[in-house]
Each structure stands twice: as structure tokens, then as C-alpha cells.
Backbone atoms as SQL, in Angstrom:
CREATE TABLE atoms (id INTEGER PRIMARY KEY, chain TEXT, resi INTEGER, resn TEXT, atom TEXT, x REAL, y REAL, z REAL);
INSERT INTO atoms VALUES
  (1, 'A', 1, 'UNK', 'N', 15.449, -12.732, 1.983),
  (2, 'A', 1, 'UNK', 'CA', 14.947, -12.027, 0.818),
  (3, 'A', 1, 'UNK', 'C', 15.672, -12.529, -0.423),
  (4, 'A', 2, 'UNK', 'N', 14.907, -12.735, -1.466),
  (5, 'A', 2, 'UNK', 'CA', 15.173, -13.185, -2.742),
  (6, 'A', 2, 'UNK', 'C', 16.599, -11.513, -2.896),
  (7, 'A', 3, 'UNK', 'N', 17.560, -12.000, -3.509),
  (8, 'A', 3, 'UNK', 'CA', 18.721, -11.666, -4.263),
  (9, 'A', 3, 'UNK', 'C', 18.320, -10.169, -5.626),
  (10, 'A', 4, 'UNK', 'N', 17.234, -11.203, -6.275),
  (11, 'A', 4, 'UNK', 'CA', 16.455, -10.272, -7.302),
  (12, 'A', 4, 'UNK', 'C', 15.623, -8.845, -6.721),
  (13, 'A', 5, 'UNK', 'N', 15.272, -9.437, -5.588),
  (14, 'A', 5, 'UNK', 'CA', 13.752, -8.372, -5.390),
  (15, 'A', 5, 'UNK', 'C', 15.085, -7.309, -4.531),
  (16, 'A', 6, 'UNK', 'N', 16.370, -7.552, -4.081),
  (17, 'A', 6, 'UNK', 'CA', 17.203, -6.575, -3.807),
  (18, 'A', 6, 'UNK', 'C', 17.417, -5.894, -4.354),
  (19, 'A', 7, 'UNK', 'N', 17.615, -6.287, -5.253),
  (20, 'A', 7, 'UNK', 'CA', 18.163, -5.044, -6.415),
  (21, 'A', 7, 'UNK', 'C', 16.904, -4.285, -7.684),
  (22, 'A', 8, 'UNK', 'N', 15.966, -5.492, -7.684),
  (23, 'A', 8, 'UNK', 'CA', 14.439, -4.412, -7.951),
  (24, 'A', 8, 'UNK', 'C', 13.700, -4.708, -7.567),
  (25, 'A', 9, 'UNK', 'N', 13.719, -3.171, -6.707),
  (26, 'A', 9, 'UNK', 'CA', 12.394, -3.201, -6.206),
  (27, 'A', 9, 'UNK', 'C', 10.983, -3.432, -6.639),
  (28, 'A', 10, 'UNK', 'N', 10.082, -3.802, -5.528),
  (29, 'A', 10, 'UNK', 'CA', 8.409, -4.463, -6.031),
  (30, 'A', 10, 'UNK', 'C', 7.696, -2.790, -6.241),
  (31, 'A', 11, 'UNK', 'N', 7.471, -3.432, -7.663),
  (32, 'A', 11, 'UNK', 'CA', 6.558, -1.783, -8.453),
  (33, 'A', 11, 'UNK', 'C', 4.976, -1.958, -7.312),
  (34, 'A', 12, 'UNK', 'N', 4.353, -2.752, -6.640),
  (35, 'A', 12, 'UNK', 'CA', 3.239, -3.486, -6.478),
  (36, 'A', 12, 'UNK', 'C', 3.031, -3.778, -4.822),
  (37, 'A', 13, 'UNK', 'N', 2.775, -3.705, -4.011),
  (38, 'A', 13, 'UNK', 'CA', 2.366, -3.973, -2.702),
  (39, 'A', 13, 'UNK', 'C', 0.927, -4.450, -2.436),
  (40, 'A', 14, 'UNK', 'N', 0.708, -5.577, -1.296),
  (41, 'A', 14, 'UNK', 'CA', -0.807, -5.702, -1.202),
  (42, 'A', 14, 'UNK', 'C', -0.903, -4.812, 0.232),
  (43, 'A', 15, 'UNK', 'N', -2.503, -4.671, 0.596),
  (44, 'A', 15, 'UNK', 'CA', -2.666, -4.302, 1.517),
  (45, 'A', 15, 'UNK', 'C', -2.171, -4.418, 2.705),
  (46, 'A', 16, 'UNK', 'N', -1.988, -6.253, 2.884),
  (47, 'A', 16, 'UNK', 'CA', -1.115, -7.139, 3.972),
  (48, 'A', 16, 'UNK', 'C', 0.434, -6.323, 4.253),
  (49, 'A', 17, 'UNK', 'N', 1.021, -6.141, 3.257),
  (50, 'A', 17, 'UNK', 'CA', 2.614, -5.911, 3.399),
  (51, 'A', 17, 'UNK', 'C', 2.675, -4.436, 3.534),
  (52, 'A', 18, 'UNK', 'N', 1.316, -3.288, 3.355),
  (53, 'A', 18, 'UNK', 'CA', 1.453, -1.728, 3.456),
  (54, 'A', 18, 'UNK', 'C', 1.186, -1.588, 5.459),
  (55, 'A', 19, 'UNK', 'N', 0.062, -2.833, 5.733),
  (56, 'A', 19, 'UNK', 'CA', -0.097, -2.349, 7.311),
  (57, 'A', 19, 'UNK', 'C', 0.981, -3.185, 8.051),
  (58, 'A', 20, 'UNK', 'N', 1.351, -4.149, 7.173),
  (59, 'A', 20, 'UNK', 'CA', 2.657, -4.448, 8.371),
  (60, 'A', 20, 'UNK', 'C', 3.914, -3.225, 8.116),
  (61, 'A', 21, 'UNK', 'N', 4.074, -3.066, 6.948),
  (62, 'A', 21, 'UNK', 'CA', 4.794, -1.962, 7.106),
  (63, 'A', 21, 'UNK', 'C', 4.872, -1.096, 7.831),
  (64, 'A', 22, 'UNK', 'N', 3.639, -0.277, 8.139),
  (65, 'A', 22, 'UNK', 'CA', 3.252, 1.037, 8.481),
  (66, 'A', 22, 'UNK', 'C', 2.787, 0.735, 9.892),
  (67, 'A', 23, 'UNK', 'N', 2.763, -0.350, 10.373),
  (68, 'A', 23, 'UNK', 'CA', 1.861, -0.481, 11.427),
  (69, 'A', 23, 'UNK', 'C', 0.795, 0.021, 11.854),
  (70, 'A', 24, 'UNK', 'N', -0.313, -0.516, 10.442),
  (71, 'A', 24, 'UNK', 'CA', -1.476, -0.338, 10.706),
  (72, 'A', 24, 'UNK', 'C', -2.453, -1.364, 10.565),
  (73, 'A', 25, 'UNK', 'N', -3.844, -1.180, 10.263),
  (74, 'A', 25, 'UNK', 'CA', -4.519, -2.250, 10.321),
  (75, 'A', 25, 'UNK', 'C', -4.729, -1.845, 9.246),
  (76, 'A', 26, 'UNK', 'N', -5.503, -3.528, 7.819),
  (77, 'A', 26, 'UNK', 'CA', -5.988, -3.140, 6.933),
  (78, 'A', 26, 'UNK', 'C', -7.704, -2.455, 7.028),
  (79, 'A', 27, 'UNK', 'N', -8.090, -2.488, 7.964),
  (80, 'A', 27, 'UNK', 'CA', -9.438, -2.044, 7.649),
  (81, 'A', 27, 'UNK', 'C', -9.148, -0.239, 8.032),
  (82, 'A', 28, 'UNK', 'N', -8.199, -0.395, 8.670),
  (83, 'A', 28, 'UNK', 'CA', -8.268, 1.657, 8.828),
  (84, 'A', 28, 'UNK', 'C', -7.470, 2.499, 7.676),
  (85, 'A', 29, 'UNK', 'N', -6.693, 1.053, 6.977),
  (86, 'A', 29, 'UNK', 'CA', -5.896, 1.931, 5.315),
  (87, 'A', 29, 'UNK', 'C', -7.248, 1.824, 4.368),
  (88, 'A', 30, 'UNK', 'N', -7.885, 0.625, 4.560),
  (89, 'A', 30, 'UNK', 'CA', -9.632, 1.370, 3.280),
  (90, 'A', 30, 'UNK', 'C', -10.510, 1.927, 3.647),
  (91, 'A', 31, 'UNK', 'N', -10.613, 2.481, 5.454),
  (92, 'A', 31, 'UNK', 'CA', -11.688, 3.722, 5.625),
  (93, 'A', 31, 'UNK', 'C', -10.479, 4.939, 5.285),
  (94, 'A', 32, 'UNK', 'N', -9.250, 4.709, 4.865),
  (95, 'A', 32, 'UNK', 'CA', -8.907, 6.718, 4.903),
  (96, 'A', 32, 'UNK', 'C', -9.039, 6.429, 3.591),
  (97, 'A', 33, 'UNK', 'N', -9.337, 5.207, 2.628),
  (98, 'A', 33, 'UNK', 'CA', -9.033, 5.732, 1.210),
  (99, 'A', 33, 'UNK', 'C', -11.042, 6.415, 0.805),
  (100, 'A', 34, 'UNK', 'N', -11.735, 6.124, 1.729),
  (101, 'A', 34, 'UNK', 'CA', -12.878, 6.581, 1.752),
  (102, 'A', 34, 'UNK', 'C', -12.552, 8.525, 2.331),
  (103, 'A', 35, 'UNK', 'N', -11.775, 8.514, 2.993),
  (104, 'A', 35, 'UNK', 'CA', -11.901, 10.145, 4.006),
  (105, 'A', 35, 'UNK', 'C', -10.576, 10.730, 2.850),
  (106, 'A', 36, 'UNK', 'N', -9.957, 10.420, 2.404),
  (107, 'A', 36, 'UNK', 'CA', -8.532, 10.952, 1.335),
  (108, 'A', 36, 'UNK', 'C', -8.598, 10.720, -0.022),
  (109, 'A', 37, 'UNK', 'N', -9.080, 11.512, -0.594),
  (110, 'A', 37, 'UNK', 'CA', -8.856, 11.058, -2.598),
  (111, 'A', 37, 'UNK', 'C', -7.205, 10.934, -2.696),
  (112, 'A', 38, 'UNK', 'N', -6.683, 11.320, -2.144),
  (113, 'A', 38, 'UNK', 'CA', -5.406, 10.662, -1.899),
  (114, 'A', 38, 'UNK', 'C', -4.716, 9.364, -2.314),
  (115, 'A', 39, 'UNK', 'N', -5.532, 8.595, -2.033),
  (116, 'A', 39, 'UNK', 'CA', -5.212, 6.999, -1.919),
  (117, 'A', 39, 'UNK', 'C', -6.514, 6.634, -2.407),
  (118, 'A', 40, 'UNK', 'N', -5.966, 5.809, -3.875),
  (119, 'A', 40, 'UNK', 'CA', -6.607, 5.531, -4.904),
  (120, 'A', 40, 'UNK', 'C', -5.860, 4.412, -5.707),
  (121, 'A', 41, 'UNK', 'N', -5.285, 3.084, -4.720),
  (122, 'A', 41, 'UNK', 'CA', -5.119, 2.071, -5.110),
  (123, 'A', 41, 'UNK', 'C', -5.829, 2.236, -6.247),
  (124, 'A', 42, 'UNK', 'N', -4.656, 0.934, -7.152),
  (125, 'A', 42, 'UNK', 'CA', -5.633, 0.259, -8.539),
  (126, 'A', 42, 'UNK', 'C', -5.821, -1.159, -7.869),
  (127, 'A', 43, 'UNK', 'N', -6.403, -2.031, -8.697),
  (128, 'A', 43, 'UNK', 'CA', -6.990, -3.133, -7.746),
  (129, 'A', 43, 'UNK', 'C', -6.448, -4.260, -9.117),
  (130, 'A', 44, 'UNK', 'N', -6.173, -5.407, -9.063),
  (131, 'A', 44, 'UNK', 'CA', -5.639, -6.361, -9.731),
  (132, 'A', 44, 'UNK', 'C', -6.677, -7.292, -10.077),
  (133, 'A', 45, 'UNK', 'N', -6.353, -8.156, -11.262),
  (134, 'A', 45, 'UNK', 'CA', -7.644, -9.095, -12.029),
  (135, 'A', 45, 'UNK', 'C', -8.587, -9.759, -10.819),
  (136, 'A', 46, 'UNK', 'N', -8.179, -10.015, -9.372),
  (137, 'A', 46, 'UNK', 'CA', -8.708, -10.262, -8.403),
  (138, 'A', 46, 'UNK', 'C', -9.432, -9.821, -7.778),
  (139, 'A', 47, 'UNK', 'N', -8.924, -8.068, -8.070),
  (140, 'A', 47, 'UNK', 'CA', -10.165, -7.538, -7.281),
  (141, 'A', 47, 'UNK', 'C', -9.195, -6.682, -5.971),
  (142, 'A', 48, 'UNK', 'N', -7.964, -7.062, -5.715),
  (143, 'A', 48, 'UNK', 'CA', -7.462, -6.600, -4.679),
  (144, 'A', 48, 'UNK', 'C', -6.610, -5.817, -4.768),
  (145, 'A', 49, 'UNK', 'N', -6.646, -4.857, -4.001),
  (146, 'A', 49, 'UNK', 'CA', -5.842, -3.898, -3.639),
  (147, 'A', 49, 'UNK', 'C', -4.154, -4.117, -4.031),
  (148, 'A', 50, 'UNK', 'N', -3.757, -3.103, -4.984),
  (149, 'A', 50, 'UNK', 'CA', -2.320, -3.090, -4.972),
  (150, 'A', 50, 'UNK', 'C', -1.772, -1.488, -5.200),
  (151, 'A', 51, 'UNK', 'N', -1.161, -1.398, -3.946),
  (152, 'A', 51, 'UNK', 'CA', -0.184, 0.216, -3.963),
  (153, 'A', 51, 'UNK', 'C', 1.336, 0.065, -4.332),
  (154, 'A', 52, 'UNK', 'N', 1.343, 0.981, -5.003),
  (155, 'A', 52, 'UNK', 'CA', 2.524, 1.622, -5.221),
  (156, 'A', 52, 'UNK', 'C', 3.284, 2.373, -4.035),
  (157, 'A', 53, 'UNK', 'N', 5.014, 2.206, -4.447),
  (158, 'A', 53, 'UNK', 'CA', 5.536, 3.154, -3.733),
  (159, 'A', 53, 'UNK', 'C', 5.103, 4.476, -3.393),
  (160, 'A', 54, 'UNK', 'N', 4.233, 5.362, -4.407),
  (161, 'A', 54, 'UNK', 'CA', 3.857, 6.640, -3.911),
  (162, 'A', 54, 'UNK', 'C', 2.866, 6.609, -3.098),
  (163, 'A', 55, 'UNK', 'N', 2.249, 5.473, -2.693),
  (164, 'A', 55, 'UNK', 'CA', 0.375, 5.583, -2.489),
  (165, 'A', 55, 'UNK', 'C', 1.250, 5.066, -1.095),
  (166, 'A', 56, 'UNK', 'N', 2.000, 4.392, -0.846),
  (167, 'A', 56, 'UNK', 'CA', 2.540, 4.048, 0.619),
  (168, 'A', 56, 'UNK', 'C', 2.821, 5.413, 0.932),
  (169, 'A', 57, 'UNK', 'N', 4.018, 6.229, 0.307),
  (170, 'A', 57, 'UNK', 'CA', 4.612, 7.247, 0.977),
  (171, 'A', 57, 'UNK', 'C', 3.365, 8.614, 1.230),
  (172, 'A', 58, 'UNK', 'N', 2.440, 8.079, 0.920),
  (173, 'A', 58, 'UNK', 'CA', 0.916, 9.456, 0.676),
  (174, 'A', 58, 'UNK', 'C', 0.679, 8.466, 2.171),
  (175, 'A', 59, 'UNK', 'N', 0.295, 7.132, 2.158),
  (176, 'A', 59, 'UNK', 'CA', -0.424, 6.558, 3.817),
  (177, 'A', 59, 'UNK', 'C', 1.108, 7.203, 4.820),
  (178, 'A', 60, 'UNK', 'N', 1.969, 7.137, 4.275),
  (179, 'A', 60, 'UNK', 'CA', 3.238, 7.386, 5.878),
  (180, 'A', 60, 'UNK', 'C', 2.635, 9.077, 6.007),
  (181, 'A', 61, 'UNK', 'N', 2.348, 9.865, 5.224),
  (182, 'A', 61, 'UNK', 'CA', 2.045, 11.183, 5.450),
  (183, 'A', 61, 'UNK', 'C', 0.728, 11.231, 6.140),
  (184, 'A', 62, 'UNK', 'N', -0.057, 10.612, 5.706),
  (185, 'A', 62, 'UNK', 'CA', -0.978, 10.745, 6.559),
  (186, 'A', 62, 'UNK', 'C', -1.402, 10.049, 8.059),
  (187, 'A', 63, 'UNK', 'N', -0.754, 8.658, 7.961),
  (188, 'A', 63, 'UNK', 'CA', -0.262, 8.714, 9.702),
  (189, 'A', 63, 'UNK', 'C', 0.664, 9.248, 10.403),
  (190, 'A', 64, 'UNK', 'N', 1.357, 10.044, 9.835),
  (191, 'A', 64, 'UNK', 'CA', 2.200, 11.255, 10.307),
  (192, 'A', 64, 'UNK', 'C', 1.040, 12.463, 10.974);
């Protein structure tokens, strides 16, 4: 791990790095953002999915 990203943390996550996290799949973190107003990623000039620390700790609650 980069030295920098130790000491600050990423404001920004993609989908890829929330289901390896969480050990999930990405297609079952964008059917709960369909079943949870909960999780309401903003999406980047690309088009793709980027969560925040809170929108992770809202998916750990709900695979809890």
C-alpha cells in the first residue's frame, strides 16, 4: 500500500473494491440498491459507481 493512501484515507470506492471487501458479488450490491433507498451511490464522469465510507458501512448493515 502506497504510504499516502495510509494516512488518507480513499473519500471514493468502486464497486470492485466494496464486494471484495464485503464479500460479495457486484451484481447483488446493485439489486439491494434497487430493494434499499439506502444505497444511493453517486456515479463518476464514467458512469460508474463510486461509494463512500458511509454507503459501505449502510451495505455491512445490511448483510448483517
Amino acid at each position: 500500500m502506497n504510504p499516502v493512501e495510509e494516512i488518507i484515507p480513499k473519500q471514493y470506492y468502486t464497486i470492485g473494491e466494496v464486494a471484495k471487501e464485503l464479500d460479495l458479488t457486484t451484481s447483488l450490491i446493485r439489486f439491494w440498491e434497487t430493494e434499499f433507498r439506502e444505497i444511493n451511490p453517486k456515479k463518476n464522469r464514467k458512469g460508474n459507481r463510486v461509494y463512500t465510507p458511509k454507503d459501505i458501512e449502510v451495505l455491512r448493515k445490511i448483510h448483517y
